[in-house]
Structures are given as structure tokens and as C-alpha cells.
C-alpha positions as CSV (number, residue, x, y, z in Angstrom):
1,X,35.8,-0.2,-57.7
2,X,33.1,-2.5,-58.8
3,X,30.5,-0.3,-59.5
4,X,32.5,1.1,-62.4
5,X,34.7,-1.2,-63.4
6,X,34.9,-1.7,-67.3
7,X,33.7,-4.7,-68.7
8,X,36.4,-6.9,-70.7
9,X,35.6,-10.3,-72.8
10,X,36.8,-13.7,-72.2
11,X,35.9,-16.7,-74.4
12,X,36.8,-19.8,-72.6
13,X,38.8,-22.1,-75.0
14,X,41.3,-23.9,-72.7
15,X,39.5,-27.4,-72.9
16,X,40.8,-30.5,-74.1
17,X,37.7,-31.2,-75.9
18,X,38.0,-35.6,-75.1
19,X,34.5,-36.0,-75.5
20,X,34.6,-34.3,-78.8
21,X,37.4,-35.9,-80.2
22,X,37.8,-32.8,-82.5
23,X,39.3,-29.7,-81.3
24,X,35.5,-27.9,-80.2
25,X,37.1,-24.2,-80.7
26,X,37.7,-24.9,-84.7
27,X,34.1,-26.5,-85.0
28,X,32.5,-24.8,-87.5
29,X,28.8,-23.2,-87.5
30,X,27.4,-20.6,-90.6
31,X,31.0,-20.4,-92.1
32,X,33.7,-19.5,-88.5
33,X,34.5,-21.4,-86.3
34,X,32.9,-21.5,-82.8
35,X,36.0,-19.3,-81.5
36,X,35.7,-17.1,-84.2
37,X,31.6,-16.9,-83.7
38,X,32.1,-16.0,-79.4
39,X,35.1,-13.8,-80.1
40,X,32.4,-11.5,-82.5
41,X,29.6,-12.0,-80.1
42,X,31.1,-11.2,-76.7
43,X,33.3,-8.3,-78.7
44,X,30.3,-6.7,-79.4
45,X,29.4,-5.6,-75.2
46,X,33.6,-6.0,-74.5
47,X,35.8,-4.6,-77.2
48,X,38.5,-6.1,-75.2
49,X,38.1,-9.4,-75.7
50,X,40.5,-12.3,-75.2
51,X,40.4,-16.4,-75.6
52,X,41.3,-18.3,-72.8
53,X,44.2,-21.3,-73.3
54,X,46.3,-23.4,-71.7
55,X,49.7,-23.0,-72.1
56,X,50.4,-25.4,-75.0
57,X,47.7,-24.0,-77.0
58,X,49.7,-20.7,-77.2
59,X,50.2,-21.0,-80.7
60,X,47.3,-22.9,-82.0
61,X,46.6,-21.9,-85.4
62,X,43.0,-20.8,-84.7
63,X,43.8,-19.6,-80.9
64,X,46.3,-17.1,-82.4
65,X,44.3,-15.3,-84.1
66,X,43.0,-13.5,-81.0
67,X,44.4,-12.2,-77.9
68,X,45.0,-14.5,-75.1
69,X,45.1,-14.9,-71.6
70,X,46.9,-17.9,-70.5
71,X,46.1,-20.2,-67.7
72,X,48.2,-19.7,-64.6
73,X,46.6,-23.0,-63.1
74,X,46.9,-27.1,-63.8
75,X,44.1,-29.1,-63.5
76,X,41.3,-26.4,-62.1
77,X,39.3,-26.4,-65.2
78,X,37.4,-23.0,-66.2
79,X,38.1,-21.5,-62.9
80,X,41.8,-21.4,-63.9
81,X,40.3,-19.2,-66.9
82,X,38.5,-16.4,-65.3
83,X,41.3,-16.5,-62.5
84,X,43.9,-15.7,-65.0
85,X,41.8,-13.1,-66.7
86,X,40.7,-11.6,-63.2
87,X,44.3,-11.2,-62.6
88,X,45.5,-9.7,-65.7
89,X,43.5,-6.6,-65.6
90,X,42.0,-6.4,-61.7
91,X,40.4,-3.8,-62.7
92,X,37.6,-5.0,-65.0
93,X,34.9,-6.9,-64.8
94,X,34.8,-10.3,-67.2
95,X,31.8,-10.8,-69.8
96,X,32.6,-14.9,-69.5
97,X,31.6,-17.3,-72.7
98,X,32.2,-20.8,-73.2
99,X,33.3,-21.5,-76.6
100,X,30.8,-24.5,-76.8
101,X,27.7,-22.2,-77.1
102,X,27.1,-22.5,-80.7
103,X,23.2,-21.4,-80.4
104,X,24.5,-18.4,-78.3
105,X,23.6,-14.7,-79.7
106,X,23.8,-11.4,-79.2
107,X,20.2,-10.5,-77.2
108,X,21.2,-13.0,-75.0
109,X,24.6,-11.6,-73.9
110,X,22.7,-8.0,-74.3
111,X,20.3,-9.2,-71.6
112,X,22.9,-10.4,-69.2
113,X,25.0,-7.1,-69.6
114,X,21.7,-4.6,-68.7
115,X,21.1,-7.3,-65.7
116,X,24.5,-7.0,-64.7
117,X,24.9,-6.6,-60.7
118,X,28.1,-4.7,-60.0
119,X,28.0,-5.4,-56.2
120,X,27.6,-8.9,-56.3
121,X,30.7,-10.6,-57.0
122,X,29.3,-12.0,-60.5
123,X,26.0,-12.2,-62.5
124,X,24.9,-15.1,-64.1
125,X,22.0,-16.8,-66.0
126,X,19.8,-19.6,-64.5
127,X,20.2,-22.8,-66.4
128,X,16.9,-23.7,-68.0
129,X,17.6,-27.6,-66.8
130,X,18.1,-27.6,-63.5
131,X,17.8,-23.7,-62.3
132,X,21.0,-23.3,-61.2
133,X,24.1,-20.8,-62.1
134,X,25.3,-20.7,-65.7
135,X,29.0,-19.9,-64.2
136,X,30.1,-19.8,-68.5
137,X,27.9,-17.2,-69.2
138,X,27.9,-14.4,-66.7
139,X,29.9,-11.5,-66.0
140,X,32.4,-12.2,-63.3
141,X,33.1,-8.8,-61.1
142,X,36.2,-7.9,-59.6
143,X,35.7,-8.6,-56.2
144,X,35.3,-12.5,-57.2
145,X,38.7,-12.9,-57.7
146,X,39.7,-13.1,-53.8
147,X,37.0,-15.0,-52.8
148,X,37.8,-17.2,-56.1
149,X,41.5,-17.7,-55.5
150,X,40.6,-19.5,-51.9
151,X,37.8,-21.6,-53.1
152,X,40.7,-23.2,-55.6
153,X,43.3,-22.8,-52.7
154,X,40.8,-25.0,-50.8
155,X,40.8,-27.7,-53.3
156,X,37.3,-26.7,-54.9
157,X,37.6,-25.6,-58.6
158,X,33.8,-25.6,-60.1
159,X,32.4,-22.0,-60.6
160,X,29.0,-22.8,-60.5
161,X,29.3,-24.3,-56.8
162,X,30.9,-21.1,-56.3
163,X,28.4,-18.8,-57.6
164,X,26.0,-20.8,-55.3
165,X,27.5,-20.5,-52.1
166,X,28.0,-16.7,-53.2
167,X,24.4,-16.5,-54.0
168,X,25.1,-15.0,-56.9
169,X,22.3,-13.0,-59.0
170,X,20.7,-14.9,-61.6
171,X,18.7,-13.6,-64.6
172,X,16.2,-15.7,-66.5
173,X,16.8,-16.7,-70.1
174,X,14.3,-15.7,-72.4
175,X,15.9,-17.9,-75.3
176,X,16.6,-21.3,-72.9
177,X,18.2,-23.1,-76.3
178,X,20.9,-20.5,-76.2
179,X,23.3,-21.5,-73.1
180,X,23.1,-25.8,-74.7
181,X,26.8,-26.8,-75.2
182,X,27.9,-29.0,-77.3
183,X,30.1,-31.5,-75.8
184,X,29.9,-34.7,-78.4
185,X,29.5,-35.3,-82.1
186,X,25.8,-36.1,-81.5
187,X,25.6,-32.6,-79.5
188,X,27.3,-30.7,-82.5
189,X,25.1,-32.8,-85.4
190,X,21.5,-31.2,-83.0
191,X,23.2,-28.3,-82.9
192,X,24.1,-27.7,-86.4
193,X,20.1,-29.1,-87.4
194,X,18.5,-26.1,-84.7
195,X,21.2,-23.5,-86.2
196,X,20.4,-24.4,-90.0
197,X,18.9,-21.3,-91.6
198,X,19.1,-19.4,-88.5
199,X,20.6,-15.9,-88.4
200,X,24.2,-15.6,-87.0
């Protein structure tokens, strides 16, 4: 099934953002919002494309604009995402985004789709920090969801420990700037100064 499973989207928006202190899906870089930006990004390689939320942000103004998958799971973070999604069609394989990836753009994601490794339960890029899995910017297979659903079941919910106890394929960035979140005002404010005058 892996081999030729379709490839569906999933922007990862279910976060509560405390760090922030601003709702990070609504920032705004070049004129839409960071949702709106990885929505048109990840659309591009998944015309099927959905935003990850929790339950109470069902009807978010900005989080309704788009289809969602909603989280199934309390309290196990991203994993609770690509679960969901891995359920709702078990059939497809999941082109994963974080919504924090302002500097994210489309030869990046058009790299990781041509590496893409159907037989290994998920691809992922290799953080340019510390050289391990970028678990929020890969494409999740669907023979992870198994293996997935008893690493949470055993109390475990981080998907890049995941990916590295599944020795997961990684692929090398060629653009290292373009997997940096943005996880506090001082993070968006460097952000915004790299993206300034840059092409969407």
C-alpha cells in the first residue's frame, strides 16, 4: 500500500502558541497569515490539504477557512495531529508542515517530496542544528500510523524520538534557514527582517 499511496497535506495548527502570546497561525508574513502561507505551499505537492486543530479551535475565524482534521488526542502534542490525519484517510501518505515555518518555500517541500521513501514509515529532513529528524516537515507514510499509535499508547508522544528509533530516512536541506520556527516575538521580529523583500 505504501508504495502508492497518494500523498495528502497537513499543516499543523493545533498549538496553543504560550510562548507567542499571539495566536502563531494568524501571524502575518508578505500579506497571509502563516496558515494561509503553508496551506498554499504544502497545496501545491497535496491538493488535499487540511489544518490540524484541536477541538476548540473548530471554528476559529482563520482555522475555518480550510479543511480540518481534528485532534482525537489530549495532551500528546503534534503526534495527536498526524495520528488524527493518519486515521482519517489510511490510505495516504501525509506531506506534514508546521505552521511556524515562516521562511519555508516551495523547493524545499519539492525536495522532500522527490526524496520521499515509500517503504520507510516516514521521510524527513535533517535539522541543520543538531542533525537530527525534522518530524514537522516530512512526509509521514501509512505504515507509521501503527507503530505511531503504540509509541503514544506507551506514554511517549515526541515524533522526532520516533522517527529516530524508526531510523527514519533523512534528506539534507539545501536552504538550512527554511525549517527555523518561530516560537516568540523576538523569533517572529528575525523572521520578518530575513523574509523582507524575499519572494513568497
Amino acid at each position: 500500500m505504501s508504495a502508492e499511496a497518494p500523498l495528502a497535506g497537513l499543516v499543523l495548527a493545533g498549538g496553543q502558541s504560550r510562548r507567542m502570546q499571539r495566536d502563531k497561525a494568524a501571524l502575518e508574513f508578505g500579506g497571509e497569515t502563516q496558515l494561509a502561507r503553508a496551506v498554499r505551499l504544502v497545496s501545491r505537492y497535496a491538493p488535499a490539504t487540511f489544518v490540524s486543530v484541536r477541538p476548540d479551535q473548530q471554528d476559529d475565524a482563520e482555522r475555518r477557512r480550510f479543511p480540518q482534521i481534528v485532534d482525537q488526542l489530549a495532551d500528546a502534542g503534534p503526534a495527536a495531529g498526524i495520528l488524527a490525519a493518519l486515521a482519517a484517510r489510511p490510505d495516504h501518505a501525509w506531506l506534514v508542515v508546521a505552521v511556524d515555518l515562516p521562511l519555508l518555500d516551495a523547493p524545499t517541500l519539492e525536495r522532500l517530496v522527490a526524496a520521499r521513501v515509500p517503504g520507510a514509515l516516514a521521510t524527513a529532513y535533517r535539522s541543520a542544528e543538531d542533525g537530527l529528524p525534522e518530524p514537522l516537515c516530512a512526509i509521514w507514510e501509512p505504515t507509521s500510523r501503527a507503530p505511531l499509535e503504540a509509541f503514544v499508547a506507551g506514554g511517549r508522544s515526541c515524533p522526532r524520538k520516533f522517527l529516530l528509533i524508526h531510523a527514519a530516512p533523512l534528506v539534507e536541506l539545501a536552504s538550512p534557514g527554511a525549517l527555523a520556527n518561530v516560537n516568540t516575538p523576538a523569533d517572529y521580529a528575525a523572521a520578518l527582517a530575513r523574509a523582507d523583500g524575499a519572494a513568497p
